[in-house]
C-alpha positions in Angstrom: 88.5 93.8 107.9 89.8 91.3 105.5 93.6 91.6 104.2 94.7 90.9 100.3 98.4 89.9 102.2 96.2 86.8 104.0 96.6 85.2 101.3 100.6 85.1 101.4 100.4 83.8 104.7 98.1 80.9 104.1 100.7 79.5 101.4 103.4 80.3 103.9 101.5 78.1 106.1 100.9 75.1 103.7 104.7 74.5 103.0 106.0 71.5 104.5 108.9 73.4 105.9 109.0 77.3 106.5 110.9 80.3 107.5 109.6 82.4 110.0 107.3 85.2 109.1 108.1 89.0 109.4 105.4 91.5 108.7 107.1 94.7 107.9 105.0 98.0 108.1 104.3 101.7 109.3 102.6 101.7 112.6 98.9 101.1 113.2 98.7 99.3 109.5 97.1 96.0 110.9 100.1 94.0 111.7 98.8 92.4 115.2 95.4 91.9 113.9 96.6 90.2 110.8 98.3 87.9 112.3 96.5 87.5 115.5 92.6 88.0 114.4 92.9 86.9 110.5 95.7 84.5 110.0 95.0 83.0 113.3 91.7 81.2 112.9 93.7 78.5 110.8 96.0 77.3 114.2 94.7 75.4 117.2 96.4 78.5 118.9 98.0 81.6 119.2 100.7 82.6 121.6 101.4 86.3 121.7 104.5 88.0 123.1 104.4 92.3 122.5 107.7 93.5 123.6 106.9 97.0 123.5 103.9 95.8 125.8 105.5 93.0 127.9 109.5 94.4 127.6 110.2 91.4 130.7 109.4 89.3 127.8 113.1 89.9 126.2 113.9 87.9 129.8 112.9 84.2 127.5 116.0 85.4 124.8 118.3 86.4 127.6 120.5 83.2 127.7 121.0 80.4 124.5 119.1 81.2 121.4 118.1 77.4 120.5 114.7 77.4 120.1 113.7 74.8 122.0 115.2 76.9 125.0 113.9 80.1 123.9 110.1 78.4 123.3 110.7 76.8 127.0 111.4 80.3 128.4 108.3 81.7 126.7 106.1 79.2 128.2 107.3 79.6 131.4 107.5 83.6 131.6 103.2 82.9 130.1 102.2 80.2 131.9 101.2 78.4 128.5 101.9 76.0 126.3 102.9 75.6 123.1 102.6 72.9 120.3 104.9 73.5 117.6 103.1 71.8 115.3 99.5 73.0 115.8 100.0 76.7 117.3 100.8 79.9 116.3 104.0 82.2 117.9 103.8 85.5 117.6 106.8 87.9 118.7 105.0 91.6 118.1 106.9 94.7 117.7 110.4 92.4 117.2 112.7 95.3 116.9 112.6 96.4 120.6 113.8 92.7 121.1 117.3 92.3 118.8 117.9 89.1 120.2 114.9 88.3 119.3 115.5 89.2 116.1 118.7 87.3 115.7 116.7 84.5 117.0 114.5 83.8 113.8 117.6 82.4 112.5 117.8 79.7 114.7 113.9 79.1 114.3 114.4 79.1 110.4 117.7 76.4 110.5 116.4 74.4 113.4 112.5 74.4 113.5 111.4 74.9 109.7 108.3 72.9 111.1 107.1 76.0 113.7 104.9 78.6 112.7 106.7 81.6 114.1 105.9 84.8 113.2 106.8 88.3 113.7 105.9 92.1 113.3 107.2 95.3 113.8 107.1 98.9 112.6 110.8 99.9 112.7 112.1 96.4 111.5 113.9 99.0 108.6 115.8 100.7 111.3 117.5 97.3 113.2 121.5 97.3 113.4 121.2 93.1 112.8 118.5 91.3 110.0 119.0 87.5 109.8 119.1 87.8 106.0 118.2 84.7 104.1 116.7 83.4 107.3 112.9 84.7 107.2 110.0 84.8 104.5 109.3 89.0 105.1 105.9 91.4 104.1 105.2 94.6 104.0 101.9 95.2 105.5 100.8 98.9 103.9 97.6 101.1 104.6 94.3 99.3 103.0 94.5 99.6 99.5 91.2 100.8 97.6 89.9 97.3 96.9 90.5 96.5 100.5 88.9 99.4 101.5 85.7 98.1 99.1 86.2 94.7 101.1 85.8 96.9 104.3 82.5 98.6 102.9 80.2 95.5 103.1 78.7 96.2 100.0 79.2 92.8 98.0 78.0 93.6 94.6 80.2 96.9 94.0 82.7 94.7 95.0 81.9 91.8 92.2 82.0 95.1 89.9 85.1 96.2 91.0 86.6 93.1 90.9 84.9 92.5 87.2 86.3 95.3 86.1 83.0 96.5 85.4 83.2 99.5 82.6 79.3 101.1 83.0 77.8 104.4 84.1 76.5 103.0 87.1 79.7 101.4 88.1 81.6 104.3 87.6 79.1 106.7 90.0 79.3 104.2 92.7 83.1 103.3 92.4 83.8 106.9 92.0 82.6 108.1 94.9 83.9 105.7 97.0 87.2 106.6 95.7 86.5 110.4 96.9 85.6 108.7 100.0 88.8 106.8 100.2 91.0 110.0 99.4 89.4 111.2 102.9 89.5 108.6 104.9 92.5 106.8 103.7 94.0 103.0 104.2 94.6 103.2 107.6 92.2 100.5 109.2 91.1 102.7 112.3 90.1 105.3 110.6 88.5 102.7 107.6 86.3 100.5 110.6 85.3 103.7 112.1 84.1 105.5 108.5 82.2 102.0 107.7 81.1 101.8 111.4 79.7 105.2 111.9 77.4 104.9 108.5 74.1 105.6 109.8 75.3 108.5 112.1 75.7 112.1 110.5 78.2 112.6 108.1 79.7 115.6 110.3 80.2 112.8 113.2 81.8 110.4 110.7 84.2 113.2 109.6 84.8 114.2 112.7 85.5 110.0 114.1 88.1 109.7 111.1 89.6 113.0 111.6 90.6 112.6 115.1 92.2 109.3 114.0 94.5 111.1 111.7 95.7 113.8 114.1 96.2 110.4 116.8 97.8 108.8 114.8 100.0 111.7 113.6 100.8 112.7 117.3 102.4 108.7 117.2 104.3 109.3 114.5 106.0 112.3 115.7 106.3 110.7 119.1 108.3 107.6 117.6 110.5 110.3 115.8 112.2 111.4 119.2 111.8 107.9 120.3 113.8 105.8 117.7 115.9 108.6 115.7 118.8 107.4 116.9 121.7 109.2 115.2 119.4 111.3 113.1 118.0 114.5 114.5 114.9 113.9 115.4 113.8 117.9 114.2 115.6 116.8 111.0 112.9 113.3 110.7 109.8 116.2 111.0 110.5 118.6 109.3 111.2 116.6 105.8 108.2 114.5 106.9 106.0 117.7 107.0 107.6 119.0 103.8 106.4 116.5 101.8 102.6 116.7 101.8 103.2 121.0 101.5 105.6 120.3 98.4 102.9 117.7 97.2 100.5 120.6 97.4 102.6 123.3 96.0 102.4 122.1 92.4 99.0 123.0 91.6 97.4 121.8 88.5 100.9 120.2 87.3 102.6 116.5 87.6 104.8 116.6 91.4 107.9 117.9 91.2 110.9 116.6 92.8 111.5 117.1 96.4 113.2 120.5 96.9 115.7 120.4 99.4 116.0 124.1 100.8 113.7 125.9 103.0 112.8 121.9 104.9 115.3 122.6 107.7 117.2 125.4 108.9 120.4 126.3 107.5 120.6 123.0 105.1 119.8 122.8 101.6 122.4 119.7 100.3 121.0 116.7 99.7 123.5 114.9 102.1 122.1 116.4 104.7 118.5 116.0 104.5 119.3 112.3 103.6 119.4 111.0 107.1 115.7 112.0 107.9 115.0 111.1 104.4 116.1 107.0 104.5 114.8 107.5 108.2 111.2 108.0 107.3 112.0 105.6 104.0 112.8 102.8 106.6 109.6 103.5 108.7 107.5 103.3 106.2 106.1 106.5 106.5 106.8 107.8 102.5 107.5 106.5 98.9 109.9 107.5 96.8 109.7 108.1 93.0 112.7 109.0 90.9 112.3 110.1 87.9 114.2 109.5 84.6 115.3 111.7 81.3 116.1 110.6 78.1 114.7 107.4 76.6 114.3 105.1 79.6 115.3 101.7 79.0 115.2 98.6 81.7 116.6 98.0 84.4 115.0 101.3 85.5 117.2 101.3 89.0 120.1 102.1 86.8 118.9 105.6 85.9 118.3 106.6 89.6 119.9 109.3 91.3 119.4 109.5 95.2 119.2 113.1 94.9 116.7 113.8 92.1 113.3 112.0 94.2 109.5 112.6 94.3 108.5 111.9 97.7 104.8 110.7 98.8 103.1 110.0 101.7 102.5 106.7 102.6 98.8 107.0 102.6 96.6 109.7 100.8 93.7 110.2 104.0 97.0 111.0 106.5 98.1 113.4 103.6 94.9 115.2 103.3 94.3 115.4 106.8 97.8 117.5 107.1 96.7 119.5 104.0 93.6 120.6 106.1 91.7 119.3 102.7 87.8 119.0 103.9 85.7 116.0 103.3 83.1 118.2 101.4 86.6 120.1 99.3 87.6 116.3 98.1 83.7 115.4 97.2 83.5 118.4 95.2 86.1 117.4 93.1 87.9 120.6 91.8 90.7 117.7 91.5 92.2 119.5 87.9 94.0 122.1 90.5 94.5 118.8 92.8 96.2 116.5 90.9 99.1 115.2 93.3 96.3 113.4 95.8 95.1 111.0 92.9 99.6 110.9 91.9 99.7 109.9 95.7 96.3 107.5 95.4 98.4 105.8 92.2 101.9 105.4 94.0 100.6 103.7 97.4 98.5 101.3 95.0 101.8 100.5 92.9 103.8 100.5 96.0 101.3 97.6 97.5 101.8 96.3 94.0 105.0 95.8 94.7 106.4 98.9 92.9 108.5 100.4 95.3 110.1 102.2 94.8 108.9 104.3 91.5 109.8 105.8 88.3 108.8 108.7 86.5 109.4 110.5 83.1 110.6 114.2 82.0 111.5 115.9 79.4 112.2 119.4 78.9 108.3 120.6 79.6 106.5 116.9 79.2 106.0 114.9 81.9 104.5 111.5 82.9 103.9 110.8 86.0 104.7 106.7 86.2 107.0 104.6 84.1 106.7 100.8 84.8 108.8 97.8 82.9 108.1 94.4 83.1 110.7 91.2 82.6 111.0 91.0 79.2 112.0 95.3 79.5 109.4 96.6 78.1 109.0 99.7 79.2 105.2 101.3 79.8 104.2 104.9 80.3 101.4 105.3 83.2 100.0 108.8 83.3 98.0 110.3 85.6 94.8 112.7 85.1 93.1 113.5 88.2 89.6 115.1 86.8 88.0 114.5 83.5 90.3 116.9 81.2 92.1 113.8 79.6 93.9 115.7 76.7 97.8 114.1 77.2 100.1 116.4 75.6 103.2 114.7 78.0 102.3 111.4 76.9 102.1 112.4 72.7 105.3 113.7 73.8 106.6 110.4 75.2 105.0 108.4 72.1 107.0 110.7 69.4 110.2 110.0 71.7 110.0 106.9 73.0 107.6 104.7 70.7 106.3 102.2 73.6 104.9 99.3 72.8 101.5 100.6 74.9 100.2 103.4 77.1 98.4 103.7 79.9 96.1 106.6 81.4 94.3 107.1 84.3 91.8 109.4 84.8 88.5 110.7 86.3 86.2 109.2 83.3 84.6 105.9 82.9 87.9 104.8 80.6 87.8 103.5 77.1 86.5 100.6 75.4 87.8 97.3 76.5 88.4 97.0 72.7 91.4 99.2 72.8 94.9 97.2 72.8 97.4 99.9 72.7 96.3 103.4 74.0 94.5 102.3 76.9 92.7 104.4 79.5 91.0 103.1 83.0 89.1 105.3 85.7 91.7 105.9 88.5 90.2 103.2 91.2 91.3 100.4 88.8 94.7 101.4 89.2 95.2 97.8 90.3 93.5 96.8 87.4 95.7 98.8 84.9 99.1 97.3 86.2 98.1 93.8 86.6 96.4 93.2 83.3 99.1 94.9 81.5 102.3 94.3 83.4 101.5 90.9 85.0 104.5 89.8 85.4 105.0 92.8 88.3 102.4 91.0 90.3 
């Protein structure tokens, strides 16, 4: 499966001197095979070291840091060579290594001419981070057009990538949204979905489905494993309360995350906020904060740690926790289902680069996204899951707040390209909505 962050790398790779790369991300996203299966074919080759796989590994960073010490360790722990100017290094799953972390300092003053480069999925949780001293990505669940990439199917991807505003367009994009809200970004369950096409659709449910409750069972696993300080009962249950808060809003935009009734005998703020910034730094949720008044940019400055929307990182883990059927999500009752197509919009924002989020209230009107772009112009995003596209919230916002444009997405075709000002897009061009209007997010 082909990766939109590829891209990234291959300029990394064409400057004449680099800092070493570090791919951020939630477990299983694709990290290894990124860098290993994608971003590899352009070196002569590729030297792996996984320290969670090979901990004796940490043995080459023991002693001096210098890299040409450290890269002669390597290749004598391996048994292999390595050409600094031709190969690839890649030091998987960093974080259970720090002095391999503090290494890539060394490698960036030292040896700007290597290509190192290094993963891990609790990078956000390290007690050291050479700032300044690595070019870093976050690597997040498949977005939708990734997901299209994934499909095989080459001309609804030209349409999609067109921005191709027809009835037949919309059926076929449409549905592979649905499809996507089941299965998710998560590239195991994505290659097995794709993989598993000519079998029965109850087999292909059932394939996907047992990749979500694996890769679930991981991520309560790591909870014990790297809490540290923070209870790791604490990590779960606010992990746990966010897709049934999500849920609990009906027909309505999310709400923000209420804080009692998630763990026993705590209902502050302050004390919820260690599992919080825990699952935060793992990668595991978004945040969204929302703002009152007439919001104005630098949007950062109207956020209050304790007034969040929390999301799930990706919308297939979050239905499978729901217990939301495959046949449920195709039948689209999504006007009493709004928050999976609010969760759908953030995780394409977030791989956007919007991360984290704003939102908009006042008294009963609400919009579900605000974004603002360098020059501070502030644009209202809402969301409308099915095809009721009536926007009292956003009339509401207009008569307050007299942006300079609008955006809504919904479950429709969308409106004529003509339209400059009030402009509405089906919901899988999400990507399409911010980067034509906002491009200087992008």
């Amino acid at each position: 499966m082909e990766r939109d962050l590829l891209t990234a790398l291959l300029r990394w790779k064409a400057k004449p001197e680099r800092k070493p790369l570090l791919i951020d991300g939630a477990r299983q996203t694709g990290k290894t095979y990124l860098l290993q299966q994608l971003f590899g074919r352009q070196f002569a080759k590729v030297l792996r070291i996984d320290f969670l796989e090979s901990p004796q590994m940490q043995d080459a960073f023991a002693g001096s840091l210098s890299p040409a010490d450290v890269l002669g360790n390597i290749e004598l722990l391996t048994g292999q060579p390595f050409n600094m100017a031709t190969d690839l290094l890649i030091l998987d799953e960093i974080g259970e290594c720090p002095r391999a972390v503090t290494a890539l300092k060394y490698f960036a003053e030292q040896t700007p001419q290597a290509f190192i480069a290094a993963s891990g999925s609790n990078i956000g949780l390290l007690n050291t981070f050479p700032v300044g001293k690595v070019e870093q990505y976050n690597l997040r669940p498949l977005t939708f057009r990734e997901f299209l990439l994934a499909s095989g199917e080459a001309m609804l991807l030209k349409a999609y990538d067109a921005g191709q505003n027809s009835a037949a367009a919309h059926t076929k994009l449409f549905d592979k949204l649905t499809d996507y809200y089941f299965t998710g970004g998560m590239p195991e369950a994505v290659r097995l979905w794709f993989k598993l096409a000519e079998q029965s659709l109850l087999e292909r449910v059932k394939a996907v489905s047992q990749v979500h409750a694996d890769l679930l069972a991981g991520y309560v696993r790591d909870f014990g494993k790297y809490s540290g300080k923070v209870d790791a009962a604490l990590i779960e249950a606010v992990f746990t309360a966010v897709p049934a808060q999500l849920a609990a809003v009906m027909d309505e935009s999310v709400k923000r995350f209420k804080l009692k009734h998630v763990y026993e005998r705590k209902s502050r703020y302050q004390e919820l906020e260690g599992g919080i910034i825990w699952l935060e730094k793992c990668r595991l949720i978004l945040k969204n904060y929302p703002v009152e008044g007439t919001p104005r940019s630098p949007l950062a400055a109207y956020k209050k740690d304790n007034m969040v929307k929390l999301f799930l990182f990706d919308v297939g883990l979050l239905n499978h926790m729901l217990g939301v059927s495959y046949l449920e999500i195709k039948q689209q009752n999504y006007d009493y289902k709004g928050y999976i197509a609010e969760n759908f919009v953030q995780q394409e924002l977030a791989a956007l680069g919007v991360d984290p989020s704003f939102s908009w209230s006042d008294a009963r009107a609400e919009i579900e996204f605000i974004l603002s772009d360098s020059t501070g112009n502030v644009i209202p995003l809402e969301v409308k899951s099915g095809k009721r596209t009536k926007a009292r919230s956003l009339q509401s916002y207009i008569e307050k707040c007299n942006p300079i444009k609008t955006i809504k997405l919904t479950g429709t075709q969308g409106s004529s390209p003509l339209e400059q000002q009030h402009l509405m897009y089906p919901l899988y061009y999400t990507a399409h909505a911010v980067s034509q209007n906002l491009q200087t997010l992008v």
